[in-house]
C-alpha positions as CSV (number, residue, x, y, z in Angstrom):
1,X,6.4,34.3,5.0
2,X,5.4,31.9,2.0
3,X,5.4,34.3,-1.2
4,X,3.6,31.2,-3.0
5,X,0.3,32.2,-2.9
6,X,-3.2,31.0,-5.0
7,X,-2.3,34.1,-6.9
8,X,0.9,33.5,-7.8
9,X,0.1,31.6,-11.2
10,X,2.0,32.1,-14.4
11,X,0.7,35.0,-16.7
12,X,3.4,35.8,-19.2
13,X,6.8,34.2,-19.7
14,X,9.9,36.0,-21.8
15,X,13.3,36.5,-22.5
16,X,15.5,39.5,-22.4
17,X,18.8,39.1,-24.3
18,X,20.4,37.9,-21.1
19,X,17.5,36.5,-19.1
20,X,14.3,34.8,-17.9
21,X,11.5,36.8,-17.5
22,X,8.2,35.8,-16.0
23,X,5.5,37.8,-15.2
24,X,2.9,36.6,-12.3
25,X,-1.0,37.1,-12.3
26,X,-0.7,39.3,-9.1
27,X,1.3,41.7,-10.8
28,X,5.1,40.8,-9.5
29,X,7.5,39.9,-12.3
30,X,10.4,37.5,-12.0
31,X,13.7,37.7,-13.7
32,X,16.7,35.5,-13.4
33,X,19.9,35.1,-15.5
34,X,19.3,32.4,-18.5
35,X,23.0,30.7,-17.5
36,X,21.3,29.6,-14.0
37,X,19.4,27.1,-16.8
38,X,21.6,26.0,-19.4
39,X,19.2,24.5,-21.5
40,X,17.3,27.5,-22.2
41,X,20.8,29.3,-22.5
42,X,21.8,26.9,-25.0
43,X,18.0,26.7,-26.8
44,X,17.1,28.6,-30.0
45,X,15.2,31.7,-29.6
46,X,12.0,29.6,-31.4
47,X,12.7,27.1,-28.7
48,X,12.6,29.1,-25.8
49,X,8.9,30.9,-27.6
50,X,7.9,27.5,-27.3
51,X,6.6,27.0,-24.0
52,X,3.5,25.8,-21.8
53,X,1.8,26.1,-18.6
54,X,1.9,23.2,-16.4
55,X,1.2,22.6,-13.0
56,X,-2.2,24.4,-12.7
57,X,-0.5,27.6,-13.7
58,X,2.4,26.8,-11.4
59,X,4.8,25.6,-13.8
60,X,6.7,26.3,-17.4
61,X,7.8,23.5,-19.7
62,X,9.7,23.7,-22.8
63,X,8.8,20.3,-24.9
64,X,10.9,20.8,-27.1
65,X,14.1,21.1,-25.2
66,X,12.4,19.3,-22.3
67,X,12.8,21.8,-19.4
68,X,10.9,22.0,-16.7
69,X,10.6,25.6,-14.0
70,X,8.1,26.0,-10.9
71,X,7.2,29.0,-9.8
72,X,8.5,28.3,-6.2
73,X,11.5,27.9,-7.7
74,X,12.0,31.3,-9.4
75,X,11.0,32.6,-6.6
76,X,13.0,31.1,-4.2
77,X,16.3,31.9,-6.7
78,X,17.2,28.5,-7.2
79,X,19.5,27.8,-10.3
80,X,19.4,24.1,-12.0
81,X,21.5,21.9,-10.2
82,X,23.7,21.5,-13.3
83,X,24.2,25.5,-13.7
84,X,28.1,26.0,-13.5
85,X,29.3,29.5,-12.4
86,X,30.4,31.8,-15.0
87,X,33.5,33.0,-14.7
88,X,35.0,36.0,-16.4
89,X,38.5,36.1,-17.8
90,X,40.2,39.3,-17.3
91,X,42.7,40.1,-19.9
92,X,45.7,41.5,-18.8
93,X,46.9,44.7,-20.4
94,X,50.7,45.6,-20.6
95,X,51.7,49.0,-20.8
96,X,54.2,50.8,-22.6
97,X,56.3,52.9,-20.2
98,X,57.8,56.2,-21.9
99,X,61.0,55.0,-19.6
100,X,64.6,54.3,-21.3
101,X,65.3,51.4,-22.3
102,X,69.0,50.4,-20.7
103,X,71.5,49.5,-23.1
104,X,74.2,47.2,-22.6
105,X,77.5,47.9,-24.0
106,X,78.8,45.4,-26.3
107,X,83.0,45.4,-26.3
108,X,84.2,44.0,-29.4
109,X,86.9,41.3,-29.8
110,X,88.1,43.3,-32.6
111,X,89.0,46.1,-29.7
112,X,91.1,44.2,-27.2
């Protein structure tokens, strides 16, 4: 089924604190996490308010940060090619045990 449809022109684009919003002319909305496009991620807030419609209504740009989104590609979930996977670092938390500690006994020269 091809989702890209004469209707599927650009009608609204925004961003949420954590991602890409963009809303279609035939009513479906599109949202995808800003760190699949690094160069938005990394753009200024006026940056990113700063865009156009290109491609007969099929496309977004971003001149000032020169960025470039389809709206096949949004919807087809496709990341940039230079998008890097996340990871999350999980901090390890050591517990305190109410267990006693073992003692060793110290003999003294002094005693032998």
């Amino acid at each position: 089924m091809n989702t890209l449809t004469p209707k599927t022109r650009i009608e609204a684009v925004y961003f949420t604190r954590d991602s890409l919003v963009v809303d279609l002319i035939d009513g479906r909305s599109i949202s995808v996490p800003l760190t699949w496009y690094p160069k938005l991620l990394k753009a200024s807030p006026k940056e990113r308010a700063h865009w156009e419609i290109c491609g007969g209504g099929y496309g977004i740009h971003w001149p000032e940060i020169d960025e470039d989104l389809s709206v096949e590609g949004l919807l087809r979930g496709s990341p940039a090619p230079t998008a890097k996977k996340v990871r999350t670092v999980k901090r390890t938390i050591k517990r305190k045990t109410n267990r006693p500690v073992k003692r060793r006994r110290l003999k003294s020269r002094l005693m032998r």
